[in-house]
N, CA and C of each residue as an Amber inpcrd file, in Angstrom:
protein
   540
  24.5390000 -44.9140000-106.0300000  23.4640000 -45.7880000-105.5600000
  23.9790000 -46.7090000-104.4510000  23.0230000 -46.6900000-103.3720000
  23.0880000 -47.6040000-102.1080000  23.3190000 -48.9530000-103.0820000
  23.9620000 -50.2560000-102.6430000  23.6910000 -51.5180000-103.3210000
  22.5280000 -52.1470000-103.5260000  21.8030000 -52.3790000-103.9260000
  20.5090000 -52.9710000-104.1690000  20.4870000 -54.6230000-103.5860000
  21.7060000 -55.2490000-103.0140000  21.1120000 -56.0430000-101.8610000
  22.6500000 -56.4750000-101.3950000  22.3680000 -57.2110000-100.1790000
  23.5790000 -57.6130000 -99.4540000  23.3290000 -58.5370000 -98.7240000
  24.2250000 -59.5350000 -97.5830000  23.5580000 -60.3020000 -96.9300000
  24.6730000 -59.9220000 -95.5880000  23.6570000 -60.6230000 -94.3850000
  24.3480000 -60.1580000 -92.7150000  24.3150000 -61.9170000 -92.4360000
  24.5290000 -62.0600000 -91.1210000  24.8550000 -63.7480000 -90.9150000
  23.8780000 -64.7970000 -91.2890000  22.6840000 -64.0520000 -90.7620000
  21.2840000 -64.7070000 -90.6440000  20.3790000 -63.7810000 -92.3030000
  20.8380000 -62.8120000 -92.2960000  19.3350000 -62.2720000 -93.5060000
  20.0710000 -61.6170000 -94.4840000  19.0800000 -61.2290000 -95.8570000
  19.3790000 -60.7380000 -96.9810000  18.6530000 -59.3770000 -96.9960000
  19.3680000 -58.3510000 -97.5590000  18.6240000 -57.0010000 -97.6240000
  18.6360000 -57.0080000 -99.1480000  17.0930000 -56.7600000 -99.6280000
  16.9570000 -56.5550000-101.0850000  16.1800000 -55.0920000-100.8790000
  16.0180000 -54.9000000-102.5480000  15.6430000 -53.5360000-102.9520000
  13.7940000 -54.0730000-103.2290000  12.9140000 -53.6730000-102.8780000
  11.4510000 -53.7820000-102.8090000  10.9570000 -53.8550000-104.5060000
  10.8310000 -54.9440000-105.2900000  10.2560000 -54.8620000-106.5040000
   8.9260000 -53.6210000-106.6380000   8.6890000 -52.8460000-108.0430000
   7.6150000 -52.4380000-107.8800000   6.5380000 -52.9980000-107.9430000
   6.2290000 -54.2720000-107.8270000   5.1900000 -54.6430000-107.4680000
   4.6060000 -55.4520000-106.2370000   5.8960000 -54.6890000-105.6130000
   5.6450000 -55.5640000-104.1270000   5.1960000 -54.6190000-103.0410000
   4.1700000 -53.2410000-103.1550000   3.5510000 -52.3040000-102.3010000
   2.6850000 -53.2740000-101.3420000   2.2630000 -53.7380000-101.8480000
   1.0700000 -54.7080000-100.8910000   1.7650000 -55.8790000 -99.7990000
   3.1610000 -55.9710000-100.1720000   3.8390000 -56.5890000 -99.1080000
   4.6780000 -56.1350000 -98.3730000   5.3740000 -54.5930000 -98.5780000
   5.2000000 -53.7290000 -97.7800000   4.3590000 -53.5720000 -96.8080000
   2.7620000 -53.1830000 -97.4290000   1.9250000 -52.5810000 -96.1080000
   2.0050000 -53.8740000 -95.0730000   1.4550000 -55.2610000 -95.9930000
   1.4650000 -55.8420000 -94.8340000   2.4680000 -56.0970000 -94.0340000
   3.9370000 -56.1390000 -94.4650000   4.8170000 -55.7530000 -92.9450000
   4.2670000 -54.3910000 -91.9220000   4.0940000 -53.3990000 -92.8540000
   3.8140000 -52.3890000 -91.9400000   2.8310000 -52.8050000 -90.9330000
   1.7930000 -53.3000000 -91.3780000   0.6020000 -53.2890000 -90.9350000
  -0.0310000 -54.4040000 -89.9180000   1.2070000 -55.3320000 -90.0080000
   1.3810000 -56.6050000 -88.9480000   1.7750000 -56.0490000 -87.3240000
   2.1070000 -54.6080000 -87.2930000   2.5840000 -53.9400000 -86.6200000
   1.6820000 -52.7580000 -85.8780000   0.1570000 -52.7590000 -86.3950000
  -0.7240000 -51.6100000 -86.1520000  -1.2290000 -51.9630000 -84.2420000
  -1.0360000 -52.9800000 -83.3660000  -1.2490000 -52.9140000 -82.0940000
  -0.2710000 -51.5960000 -81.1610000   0.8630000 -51.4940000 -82.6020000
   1.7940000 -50.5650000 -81.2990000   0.9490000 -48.6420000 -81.7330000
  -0.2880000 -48.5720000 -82.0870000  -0.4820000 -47.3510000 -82.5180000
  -1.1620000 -46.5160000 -81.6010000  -0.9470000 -47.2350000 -80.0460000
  -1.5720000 -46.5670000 -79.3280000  -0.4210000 -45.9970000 -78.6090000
   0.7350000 -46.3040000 -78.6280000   1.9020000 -46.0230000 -78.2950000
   2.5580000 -44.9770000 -79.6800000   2.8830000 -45.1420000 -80.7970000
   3.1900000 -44.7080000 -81.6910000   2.3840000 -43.9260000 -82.5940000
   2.2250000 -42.4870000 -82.9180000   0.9780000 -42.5360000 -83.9480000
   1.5350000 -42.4520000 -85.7530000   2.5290000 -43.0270000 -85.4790000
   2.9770000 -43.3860000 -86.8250000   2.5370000 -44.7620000 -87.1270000
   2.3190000 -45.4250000 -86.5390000   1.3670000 -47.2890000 -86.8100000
   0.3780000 -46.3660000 -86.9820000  -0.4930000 -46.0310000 -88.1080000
  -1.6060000 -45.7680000 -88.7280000  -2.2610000 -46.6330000 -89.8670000
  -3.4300000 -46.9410000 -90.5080000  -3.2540000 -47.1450000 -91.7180000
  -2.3270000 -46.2400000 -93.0830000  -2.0640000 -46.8990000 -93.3590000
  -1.5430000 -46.0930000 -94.8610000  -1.5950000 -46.0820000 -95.9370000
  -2.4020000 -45.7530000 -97.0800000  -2.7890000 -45.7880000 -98.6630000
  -1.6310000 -46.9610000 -98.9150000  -2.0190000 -48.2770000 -99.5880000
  -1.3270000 -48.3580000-100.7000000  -0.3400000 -47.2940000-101.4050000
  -1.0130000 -46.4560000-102.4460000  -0.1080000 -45.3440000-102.9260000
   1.6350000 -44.9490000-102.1790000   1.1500000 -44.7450000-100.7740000
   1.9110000 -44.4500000-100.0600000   3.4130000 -45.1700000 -99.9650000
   2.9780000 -46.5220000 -99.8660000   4.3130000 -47.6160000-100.4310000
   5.0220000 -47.8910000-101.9180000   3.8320000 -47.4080000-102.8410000
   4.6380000 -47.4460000-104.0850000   5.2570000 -46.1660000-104.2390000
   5.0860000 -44.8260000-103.4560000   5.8530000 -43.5500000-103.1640000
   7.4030000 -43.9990000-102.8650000   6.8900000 -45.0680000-101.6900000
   8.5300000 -45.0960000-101.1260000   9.7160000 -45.7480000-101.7530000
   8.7140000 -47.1320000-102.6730000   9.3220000 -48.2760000-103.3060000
   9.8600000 -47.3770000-104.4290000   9.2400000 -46.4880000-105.3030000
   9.9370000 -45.7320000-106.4230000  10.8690000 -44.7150000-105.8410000
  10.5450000 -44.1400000-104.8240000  11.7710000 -43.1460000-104.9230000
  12.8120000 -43.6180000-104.0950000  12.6150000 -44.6760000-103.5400000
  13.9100000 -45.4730000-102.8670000  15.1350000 -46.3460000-104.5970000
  13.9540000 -46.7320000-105.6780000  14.8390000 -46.8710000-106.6950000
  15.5690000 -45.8640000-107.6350000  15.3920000 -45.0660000-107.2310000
  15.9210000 -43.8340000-108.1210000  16.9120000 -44.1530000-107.8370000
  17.8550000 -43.6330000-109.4100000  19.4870000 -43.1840000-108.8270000
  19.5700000 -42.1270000-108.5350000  20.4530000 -41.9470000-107.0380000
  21.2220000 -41.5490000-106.1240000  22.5140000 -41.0750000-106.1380000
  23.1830000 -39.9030000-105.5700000  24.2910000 -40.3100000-105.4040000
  24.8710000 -40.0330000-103.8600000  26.0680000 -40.7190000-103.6080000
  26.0610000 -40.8580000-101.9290000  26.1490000 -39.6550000-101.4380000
  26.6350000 -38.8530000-101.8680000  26.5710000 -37.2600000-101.0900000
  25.0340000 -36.5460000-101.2370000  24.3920000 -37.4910000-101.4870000
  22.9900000 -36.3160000-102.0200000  22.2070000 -36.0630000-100.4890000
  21.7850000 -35.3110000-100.0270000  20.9630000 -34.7730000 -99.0080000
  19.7940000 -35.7560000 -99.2040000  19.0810000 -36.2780000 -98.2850000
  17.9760000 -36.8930000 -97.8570000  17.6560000 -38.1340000 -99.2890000
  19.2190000 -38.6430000 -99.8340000  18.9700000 -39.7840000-100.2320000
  17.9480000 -40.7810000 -99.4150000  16.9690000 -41.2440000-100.3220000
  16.2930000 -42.1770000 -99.9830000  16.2300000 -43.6370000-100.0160000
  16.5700000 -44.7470000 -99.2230000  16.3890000 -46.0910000 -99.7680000
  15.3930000 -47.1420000 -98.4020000  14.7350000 -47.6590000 -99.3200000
  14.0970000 -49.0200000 -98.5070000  14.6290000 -49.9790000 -98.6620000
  14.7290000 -50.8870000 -97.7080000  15.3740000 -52.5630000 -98.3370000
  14.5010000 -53.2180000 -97.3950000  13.7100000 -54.3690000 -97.8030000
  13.1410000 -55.7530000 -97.8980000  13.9760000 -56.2070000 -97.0260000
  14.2820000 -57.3150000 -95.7230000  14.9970000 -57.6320000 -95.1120000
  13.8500000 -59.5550000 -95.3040000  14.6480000 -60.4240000 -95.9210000
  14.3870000 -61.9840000 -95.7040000  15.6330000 -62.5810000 -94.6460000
  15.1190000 -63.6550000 -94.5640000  16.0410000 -64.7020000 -93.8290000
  16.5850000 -65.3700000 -95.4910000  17.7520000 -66.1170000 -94.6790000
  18.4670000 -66.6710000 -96.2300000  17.6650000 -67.4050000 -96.4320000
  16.4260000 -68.4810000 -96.0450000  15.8350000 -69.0870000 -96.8760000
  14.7650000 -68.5210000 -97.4270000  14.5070000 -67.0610000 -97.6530000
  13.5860000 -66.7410000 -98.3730000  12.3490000 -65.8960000 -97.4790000
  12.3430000 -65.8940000 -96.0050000  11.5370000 -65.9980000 -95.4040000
  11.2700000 -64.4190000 -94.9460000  10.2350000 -63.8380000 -95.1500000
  10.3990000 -61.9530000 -95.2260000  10.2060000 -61.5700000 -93.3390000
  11.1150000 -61.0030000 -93.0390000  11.0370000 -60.9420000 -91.3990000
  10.8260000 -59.4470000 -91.5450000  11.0660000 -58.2090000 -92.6650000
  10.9940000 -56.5970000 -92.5610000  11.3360000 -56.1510000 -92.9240000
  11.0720000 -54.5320000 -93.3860000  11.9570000 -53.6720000 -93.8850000
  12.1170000 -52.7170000 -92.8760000  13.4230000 -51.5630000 -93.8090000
  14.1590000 -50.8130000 -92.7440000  14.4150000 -49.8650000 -94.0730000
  14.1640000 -48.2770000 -93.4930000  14.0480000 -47.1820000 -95.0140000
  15.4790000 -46.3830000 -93.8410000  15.8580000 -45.6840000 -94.6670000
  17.4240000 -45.1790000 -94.9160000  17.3590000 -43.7190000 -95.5620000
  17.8330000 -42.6050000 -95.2830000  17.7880000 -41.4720000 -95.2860000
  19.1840000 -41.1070000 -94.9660000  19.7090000 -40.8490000 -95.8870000
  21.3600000 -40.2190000 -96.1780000  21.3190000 -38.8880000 -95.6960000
  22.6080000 -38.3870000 -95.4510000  22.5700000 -36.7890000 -95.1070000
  21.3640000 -35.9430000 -94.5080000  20.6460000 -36.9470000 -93.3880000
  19.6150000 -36.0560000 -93.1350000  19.5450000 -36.2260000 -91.6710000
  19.1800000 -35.1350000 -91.2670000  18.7550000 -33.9380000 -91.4990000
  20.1270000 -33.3660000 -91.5100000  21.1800000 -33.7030000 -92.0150000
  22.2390000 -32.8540000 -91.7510000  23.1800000 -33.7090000 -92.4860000
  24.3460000 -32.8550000 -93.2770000  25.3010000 -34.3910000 -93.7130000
  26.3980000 -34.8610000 -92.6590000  26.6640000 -36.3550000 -93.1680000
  27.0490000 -37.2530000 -92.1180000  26.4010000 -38.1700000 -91.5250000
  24.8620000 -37.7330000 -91.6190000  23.9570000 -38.2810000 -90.4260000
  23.3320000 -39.3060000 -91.5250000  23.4720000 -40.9710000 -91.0850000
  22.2410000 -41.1790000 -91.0550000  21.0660000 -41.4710000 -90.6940000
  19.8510000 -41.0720000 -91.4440000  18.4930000 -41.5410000 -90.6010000
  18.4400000 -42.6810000 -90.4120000  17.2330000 -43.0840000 -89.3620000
  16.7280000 -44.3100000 -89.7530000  15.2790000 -43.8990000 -89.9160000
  14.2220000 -43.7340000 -90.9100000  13.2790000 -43.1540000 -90.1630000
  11.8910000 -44.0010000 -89.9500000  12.4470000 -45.9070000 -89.9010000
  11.5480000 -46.6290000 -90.0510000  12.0670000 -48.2630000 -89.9130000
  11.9890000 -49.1880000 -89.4710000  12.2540000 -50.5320000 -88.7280000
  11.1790000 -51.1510000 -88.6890000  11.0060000 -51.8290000 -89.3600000
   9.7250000 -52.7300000 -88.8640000   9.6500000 -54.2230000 -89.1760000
   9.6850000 -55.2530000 -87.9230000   9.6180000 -56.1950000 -87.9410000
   8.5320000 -56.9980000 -88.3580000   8.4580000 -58.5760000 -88.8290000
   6.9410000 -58.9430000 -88.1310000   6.8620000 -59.4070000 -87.0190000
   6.0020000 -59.1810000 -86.2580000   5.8800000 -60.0650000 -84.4260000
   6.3150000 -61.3730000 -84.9750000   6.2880000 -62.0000000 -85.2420000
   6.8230000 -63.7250000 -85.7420000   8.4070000 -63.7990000 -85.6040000
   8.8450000 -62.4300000 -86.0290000  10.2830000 -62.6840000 -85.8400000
  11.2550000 -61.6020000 -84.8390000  10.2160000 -60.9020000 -84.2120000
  10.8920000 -60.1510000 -82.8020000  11.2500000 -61.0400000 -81.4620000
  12.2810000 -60.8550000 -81.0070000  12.7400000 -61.1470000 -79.8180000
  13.8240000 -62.1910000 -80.2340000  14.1410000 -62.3710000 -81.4040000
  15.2200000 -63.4360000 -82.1450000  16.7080000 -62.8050000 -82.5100000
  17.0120000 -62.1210000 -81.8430000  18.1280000 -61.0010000 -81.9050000
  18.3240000 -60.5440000 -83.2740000  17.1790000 -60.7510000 -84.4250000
  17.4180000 -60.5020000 -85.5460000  17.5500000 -58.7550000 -85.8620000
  16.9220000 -57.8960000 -84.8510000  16.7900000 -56.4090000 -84.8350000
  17.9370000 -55.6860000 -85.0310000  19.2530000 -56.3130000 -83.9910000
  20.0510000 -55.9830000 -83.4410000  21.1430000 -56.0660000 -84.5890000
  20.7670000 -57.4680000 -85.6960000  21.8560000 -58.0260000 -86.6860000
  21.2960000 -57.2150000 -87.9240000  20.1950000 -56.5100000 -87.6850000
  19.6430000 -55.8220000 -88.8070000  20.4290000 -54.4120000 -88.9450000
  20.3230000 -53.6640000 -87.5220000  20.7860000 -52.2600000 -86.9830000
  22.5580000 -52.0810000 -87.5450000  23.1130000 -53.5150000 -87.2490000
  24.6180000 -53.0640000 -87.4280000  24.8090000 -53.1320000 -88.8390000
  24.2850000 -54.4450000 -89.4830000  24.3910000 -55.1410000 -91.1460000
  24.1350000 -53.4150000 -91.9090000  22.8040000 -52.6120000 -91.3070000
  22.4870000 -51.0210000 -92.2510000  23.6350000 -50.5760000 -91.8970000
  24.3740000 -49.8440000 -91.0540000  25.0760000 -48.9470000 -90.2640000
  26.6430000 -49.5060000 -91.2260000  27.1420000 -50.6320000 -91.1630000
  28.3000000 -50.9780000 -91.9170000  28.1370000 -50.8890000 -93.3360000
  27.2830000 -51.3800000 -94.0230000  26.6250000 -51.1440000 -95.2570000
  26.9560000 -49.7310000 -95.7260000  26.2750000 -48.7930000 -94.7900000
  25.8410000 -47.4020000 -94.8130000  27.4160000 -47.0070000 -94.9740000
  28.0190000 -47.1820000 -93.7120000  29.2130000 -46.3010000 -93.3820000
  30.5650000 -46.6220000 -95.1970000  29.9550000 -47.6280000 -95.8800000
  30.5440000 -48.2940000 -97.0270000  30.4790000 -47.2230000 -98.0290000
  28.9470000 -47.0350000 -98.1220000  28.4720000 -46.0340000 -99.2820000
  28.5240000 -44.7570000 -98.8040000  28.5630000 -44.2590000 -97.6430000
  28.7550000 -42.4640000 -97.2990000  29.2530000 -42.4550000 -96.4760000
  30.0550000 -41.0660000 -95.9560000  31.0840000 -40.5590000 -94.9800000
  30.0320000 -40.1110000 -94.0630000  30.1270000 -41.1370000 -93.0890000
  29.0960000 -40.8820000 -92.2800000  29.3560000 -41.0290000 -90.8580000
  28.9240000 -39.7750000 -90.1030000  29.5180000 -39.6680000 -88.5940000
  28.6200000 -39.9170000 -87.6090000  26.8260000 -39.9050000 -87.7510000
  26.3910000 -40.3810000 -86.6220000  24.7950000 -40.9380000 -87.5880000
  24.1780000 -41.5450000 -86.3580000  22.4990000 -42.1870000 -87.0240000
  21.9370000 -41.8980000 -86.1630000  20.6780000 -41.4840000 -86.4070000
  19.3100000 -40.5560000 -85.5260000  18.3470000 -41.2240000 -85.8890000
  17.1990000 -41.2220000 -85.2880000  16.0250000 -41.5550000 -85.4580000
  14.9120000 -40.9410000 -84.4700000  14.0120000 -41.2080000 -84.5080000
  12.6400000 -40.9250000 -83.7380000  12.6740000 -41.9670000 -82.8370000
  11.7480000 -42.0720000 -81.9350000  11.3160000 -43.3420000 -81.4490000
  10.1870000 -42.6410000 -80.2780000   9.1970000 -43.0940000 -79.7550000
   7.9640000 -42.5750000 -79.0320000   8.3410000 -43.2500000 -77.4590000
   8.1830000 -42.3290000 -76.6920000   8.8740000 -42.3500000 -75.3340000
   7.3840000 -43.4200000 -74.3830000   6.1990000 -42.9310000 -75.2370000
   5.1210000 -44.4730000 -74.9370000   5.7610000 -45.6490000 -75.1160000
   6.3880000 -46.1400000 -76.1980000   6.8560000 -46.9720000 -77.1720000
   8.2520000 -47.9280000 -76.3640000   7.6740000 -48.3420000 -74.6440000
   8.7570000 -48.6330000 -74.0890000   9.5680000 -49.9050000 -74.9800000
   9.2170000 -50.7170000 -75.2900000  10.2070000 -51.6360000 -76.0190000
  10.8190000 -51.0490000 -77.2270000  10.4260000 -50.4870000 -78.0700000
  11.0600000 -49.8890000 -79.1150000  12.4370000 -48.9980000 -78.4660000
  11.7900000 -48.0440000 -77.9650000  12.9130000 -47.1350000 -77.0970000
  13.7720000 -48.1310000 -76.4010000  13.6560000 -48.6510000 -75.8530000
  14.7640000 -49.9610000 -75.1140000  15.7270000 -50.5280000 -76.1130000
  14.9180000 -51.0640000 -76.9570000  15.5230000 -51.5710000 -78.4800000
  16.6840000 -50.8160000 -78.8740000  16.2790000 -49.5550000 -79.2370000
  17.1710000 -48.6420000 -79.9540000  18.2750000 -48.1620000 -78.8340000
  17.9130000 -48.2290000 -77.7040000  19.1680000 -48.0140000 -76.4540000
  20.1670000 -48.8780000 -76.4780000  19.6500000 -50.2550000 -76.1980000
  20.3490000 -51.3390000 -76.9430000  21.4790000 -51.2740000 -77.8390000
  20.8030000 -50.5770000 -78.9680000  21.5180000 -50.8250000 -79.8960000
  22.6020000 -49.3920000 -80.3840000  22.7210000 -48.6060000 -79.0620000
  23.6330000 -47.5400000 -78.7290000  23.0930000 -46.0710000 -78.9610000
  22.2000000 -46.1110000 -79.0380000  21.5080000 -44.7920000 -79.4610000
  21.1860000 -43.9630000 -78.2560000  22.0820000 -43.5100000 -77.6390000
  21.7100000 -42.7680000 -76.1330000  21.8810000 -41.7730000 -75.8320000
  21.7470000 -41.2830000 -77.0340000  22.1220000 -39.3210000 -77.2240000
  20.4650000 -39.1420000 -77.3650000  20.0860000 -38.0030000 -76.0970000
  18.9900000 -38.3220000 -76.7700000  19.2870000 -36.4500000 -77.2060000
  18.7830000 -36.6150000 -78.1040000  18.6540000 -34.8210000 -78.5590000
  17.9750000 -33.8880000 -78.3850000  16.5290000 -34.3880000 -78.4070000
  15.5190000 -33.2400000 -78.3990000  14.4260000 -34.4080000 -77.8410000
  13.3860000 -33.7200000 -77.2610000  11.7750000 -34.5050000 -76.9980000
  10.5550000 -33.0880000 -77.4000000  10.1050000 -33.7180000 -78.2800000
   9.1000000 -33.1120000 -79.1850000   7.8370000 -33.3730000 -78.2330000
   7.1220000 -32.8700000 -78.0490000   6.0310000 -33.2020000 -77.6970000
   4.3460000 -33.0950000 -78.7840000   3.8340000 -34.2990000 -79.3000000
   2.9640000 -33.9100000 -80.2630000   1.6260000 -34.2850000 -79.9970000
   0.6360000 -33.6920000 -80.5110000  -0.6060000 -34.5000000 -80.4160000
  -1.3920000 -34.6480000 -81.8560000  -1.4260000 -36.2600000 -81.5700000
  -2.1240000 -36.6960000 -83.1150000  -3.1470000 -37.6520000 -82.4540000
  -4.5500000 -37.3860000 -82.6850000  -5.8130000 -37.8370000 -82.9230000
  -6.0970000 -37.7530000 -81.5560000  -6.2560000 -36.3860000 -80.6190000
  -6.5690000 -36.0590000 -79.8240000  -5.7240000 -36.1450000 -78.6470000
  -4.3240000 -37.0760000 -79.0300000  -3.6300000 -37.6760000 -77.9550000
  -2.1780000 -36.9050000 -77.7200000  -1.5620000 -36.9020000 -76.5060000
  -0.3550000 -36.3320000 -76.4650000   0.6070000 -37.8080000 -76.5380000
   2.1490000 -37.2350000 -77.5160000   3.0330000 -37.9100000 -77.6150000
   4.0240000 -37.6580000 -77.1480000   5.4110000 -38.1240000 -76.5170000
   6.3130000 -37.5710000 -76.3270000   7.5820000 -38.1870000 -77.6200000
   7.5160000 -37.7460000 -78.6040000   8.7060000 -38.2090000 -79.8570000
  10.2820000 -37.9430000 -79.0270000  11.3590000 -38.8910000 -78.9480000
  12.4260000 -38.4750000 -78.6750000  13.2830000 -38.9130000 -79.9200000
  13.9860000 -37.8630000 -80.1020000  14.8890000 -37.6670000 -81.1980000
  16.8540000 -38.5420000 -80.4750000  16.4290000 -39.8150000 -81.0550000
  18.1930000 -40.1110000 -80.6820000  19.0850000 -40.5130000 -81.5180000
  20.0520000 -40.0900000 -81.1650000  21.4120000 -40.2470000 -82.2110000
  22.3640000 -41.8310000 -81.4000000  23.5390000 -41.7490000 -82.1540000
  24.5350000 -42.8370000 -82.0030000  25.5530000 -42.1460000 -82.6840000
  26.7230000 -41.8550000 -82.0560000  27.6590000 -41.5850000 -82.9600000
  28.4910000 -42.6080000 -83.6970000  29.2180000 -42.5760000 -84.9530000
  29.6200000 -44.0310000 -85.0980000  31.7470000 -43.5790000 -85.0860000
  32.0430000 -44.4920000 -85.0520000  33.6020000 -44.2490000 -84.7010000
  34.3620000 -44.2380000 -85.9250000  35.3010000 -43.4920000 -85.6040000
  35.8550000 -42.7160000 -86.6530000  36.9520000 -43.7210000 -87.3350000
């Protein structure tokens, strides 16, 4: 099992109580202006978060393929700025995902993204033998994509091209390798 919480200079990463789906969405959902850029900002069932919140608590073990975890991200005084979900060995082992970041606008542009990205990645590299981190990110999605450049991700791998709700996307798939 990933640790069920930790702390970085500024914030605390906890494990999502099960009865905290509804504060989930609303992080998610504080976030639905970027869905014309992203078509992953959608609504999303309730259900859908207590999916992630339970199978992010399952035990795990670090070699398992497409281990799953969410963590709750507060400020040390308590104050909920986001979560960030975690995907072990996927799509490949070594790798990890990221396949989800989400701030609230209240607390973007506070270099807190950046202290979030390394705090997972050291964490991560703790609990699995892990050689690089990938993610998605939407090539509309200019600040996000900037973000994640930022924060060393400049492999880009593949560009998917998709269309969801009549619209074309360009998904780019980027990695970071991490040092050995």
């Amino acid at each position: 099992m990933l640790i069920p919480q930790w702390e970085s200079k500024n914030l605390v990463f906890t494990e999502f109580s099960s009865d905290e789906a509804e504060l989930a969405k609303s992080i998610f959902d504080s976030n639905l202006n970027v869905k014309a850029m992203d078509p992953t900002f959608r609504e999303w069932s309730i259900t859908e978060y207590e999916k992630l919140i339970a199978e992010s608590n399952k035990s795990k073990l670090s070699d398992e393929q497409g281990a799953f975890y969410l963590r709750k991200i507060s400020t040390k005084k308590g104050q909920v700025v986001g979560y960030i979900q975690m995907e072990f060995h996927a799509p490949s082992t070594g790798t990890l995902w990221l396949p989800m970041l989400t701030i609230l606008p209240s607390f973007k542009g506070k270099g807190l993204g950046s202290e979030i990205v390394s705090s997972v990645i050291a964490v991560a590299c703790e609990y699995a033998n892990l050689h690089n981190v990938g993610l998605n990110v939407y090539a509309e999605n200019i600040s996000a994509f900037r973000f994640w450049y930022r924060q060393g991700f400049t492999q880009i791998r593949a560009i998917d091209q998709e269309i969801e709700f009549g619209k074309e996307y360009n998904c780019l798939v980027l990695y970071r390798e991490l040092e050995a």
